[in-house]
ROMI-865841 format. One record per residue (C-alpha): x, y, z. Coordinates in steps of 0.5 Angstrom, whole numbers, plus 2048, in hexadecimal, padded with zeros to 3 digits. Each point is the difference from the previous one (the first is absolute). Layout:
% residues N
XYZ ...
***
This chain:
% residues 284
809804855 7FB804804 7FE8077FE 7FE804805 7FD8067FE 7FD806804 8037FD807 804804804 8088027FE 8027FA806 7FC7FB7FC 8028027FA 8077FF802 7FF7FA803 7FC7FD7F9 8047FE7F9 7FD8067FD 8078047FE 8027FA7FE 7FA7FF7FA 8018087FF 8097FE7FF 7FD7FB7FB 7FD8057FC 805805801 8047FB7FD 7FD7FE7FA 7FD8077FD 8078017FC 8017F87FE 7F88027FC 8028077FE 8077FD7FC 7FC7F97FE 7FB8057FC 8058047FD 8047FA7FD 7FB7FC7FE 7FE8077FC 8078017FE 8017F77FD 7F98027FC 8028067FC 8077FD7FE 7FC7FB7FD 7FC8057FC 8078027FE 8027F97FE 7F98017FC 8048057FC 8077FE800 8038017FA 7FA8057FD 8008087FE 7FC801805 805805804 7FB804803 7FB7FA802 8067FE804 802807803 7F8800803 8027F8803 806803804 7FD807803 7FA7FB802 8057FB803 804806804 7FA803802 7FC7F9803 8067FE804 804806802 7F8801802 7FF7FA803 808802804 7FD806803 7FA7FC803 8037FC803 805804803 7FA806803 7FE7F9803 8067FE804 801807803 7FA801801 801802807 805803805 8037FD802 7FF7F97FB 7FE7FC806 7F9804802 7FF7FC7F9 7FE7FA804 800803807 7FB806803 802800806 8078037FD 801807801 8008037F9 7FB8037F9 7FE7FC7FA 7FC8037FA 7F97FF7FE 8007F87FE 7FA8017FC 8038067FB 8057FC7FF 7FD7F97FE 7FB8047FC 8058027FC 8047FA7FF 7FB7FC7FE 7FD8057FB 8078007FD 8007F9800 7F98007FC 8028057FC 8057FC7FE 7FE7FB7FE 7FB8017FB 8068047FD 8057FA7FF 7FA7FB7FF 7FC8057FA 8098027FD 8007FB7FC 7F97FF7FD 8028057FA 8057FC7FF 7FD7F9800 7FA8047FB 8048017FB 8027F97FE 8007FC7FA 7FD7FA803 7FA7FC800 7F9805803 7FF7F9804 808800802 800808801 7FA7FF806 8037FA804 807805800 7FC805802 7FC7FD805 8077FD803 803806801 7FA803804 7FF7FB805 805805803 7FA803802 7FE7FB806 806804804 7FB8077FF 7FB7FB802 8037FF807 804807800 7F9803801 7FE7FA805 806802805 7FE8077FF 7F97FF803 8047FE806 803806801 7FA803804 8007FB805 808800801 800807801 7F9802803 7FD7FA802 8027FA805 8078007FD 8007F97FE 8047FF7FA 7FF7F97FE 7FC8017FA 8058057FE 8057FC801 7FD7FB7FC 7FE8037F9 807802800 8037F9800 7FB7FE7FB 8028067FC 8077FF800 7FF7F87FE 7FB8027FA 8058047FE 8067FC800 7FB7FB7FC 7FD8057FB 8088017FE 8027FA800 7F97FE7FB 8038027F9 8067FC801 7FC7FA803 7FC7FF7F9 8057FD7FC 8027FB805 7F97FF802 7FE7FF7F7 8067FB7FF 7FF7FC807 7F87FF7FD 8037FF7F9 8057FA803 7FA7FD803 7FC8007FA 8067FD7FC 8007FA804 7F87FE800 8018007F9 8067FB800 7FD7FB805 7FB7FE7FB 8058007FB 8017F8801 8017FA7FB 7FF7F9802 8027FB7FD 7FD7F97FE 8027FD806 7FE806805 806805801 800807800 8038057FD 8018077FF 7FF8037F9 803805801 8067FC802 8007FC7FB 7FF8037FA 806805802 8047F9801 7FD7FD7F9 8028077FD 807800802 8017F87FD 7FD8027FA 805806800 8067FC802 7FE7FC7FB 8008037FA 806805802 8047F8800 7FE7FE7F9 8058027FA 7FF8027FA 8037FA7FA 8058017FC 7FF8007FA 8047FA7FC 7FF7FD7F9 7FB7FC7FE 7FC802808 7F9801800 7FD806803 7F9801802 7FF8077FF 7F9804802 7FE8037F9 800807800 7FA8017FA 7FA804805 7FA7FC7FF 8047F87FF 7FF7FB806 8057FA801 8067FF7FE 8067FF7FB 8057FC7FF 8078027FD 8067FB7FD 8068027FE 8057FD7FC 8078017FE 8037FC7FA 8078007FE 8047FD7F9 8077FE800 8038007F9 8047FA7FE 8058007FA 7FE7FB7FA 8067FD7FD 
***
């Protein structure tokens, strides 16, 4: 695409140029509302933190900051889209019609945009202080959820640009950029907190299976096994086994061994019992 700038209205016409200003008419909603959803999914896990607490009032300040982002965030994007008059000056100069100060508005914007950002990412701190966790456990928490700031970080970037777009040469390709780069951070800094866990149990399956691999018994002519296969299989014949004996009937004349029962006696006792019967005969 070419971009012809400071040439003359028929060489303008001629270039691609509206189209790369269509382009970028095109996406400054789609930014607007992406920042607003992704503010709006992390101040929800905020309120999955504390489901089922007594912190109502915790809760109210997570809902007033969730209306203000992205009824903020809506209003942005539409003063972006009826910018101009009629709509399609937006992309094409050469169209009869007024628009309003470019720079008051993407100033304002991105000042919101940081403003809040370091609200939502520093609301749960008080909160994550609080815990009756671990020193240890309570930093890496804490430090997780203040990853958020790299949005800030490319919020205050996109702004520097701000000047060329408004007062410069008019090329917006930094802008533009830290703008992307802004709306996937903070589509992956959301998404952290519940990654953590899956991540913990990957790394723990892992580990689990190192161990068994060198967990192997051979035997004398050179076959592998695995101990911990083994030794389940050999605990489930011994169990079968036992469950399957009975216990004797006790018969006259029978010989049991029994376990002695006196503390402190080894061995074994054996115990015979007899029955002895008389029968009476009449003398004559």
């Amino acid at each position: 695409m070419g971009w012809v700038h400071n040439a003359s209205p028929e060489v303008q016409a001629a270039s691609q140029y509206p189209l790369i200003l269509g382009l970028n008419y095109a996406g400054r909603p789609f930014y607007q509302v992406g920042i607003a959803g992704f503010k709006a999914s992390l101040c929800l896990s905020y309120l999955r933190l504390i489901s089922g607490t007594s912190k109502r009032l915790y809760r109210i300040v997570i809902w007033i900051v969730i209306m203000a982002s992205t009824l903020g965030h809506i209003a942005g994007a539409l003063g972006l889209l009826f910018n101009c008059t009629p709509i399609r000056k937006s992309w094409n100069y050469h169209v009869p019609g007024k628009c309003l100060p470019v720079s008051s508005l993407f100033y304002g914007l991105a000042i919101y945009t940081i403003i809040s950002d370091v609200v939502i990412i520093v609301l749960p701190i008080p909160l994550l202080l609080g815990l009756n966790i671990k020193l240890a456990q309570k930093a890496g928490v804490v430090c997780l959820f203040l990853l958020g700031l790299f949005t800030t970080v490319c919020s205050t970037m996109r702004l520097t640009q701000i000047q060329r777009v408004a007062f410069g040469d008019g090329n917006s390709t930094m802008l533009v950029l830290w703008g992307t780069v802004e709306f996937n951070v903070g589509n992956i800094v959301t998404c952290i907190p519940y990654l953590a866990p899956l991540l913990k149990g990957f790394v723990r399956g892992i580990a689990s299976n190192s161990d068994k691999s060198n967990q192997f018994y051979y035997d004398s002519q050179g076959r592998s096994y695995l101990m911990d296969s083994w030794s389940k299989d050999l605990q489930s014949h011994i169990q079968s086994t036992v469950s399957g004996l009975r216990q004797p009937k006790r018969t006259p004349s029978e010989e049991l061994i029994l376990a002695t029962q006196e503390p402190g006696h080894g061995g074994i006792e054996k115990t015979v019992e007899y029955r002895v019967s008389s029968e009476g005969r009449s003398i004559k």
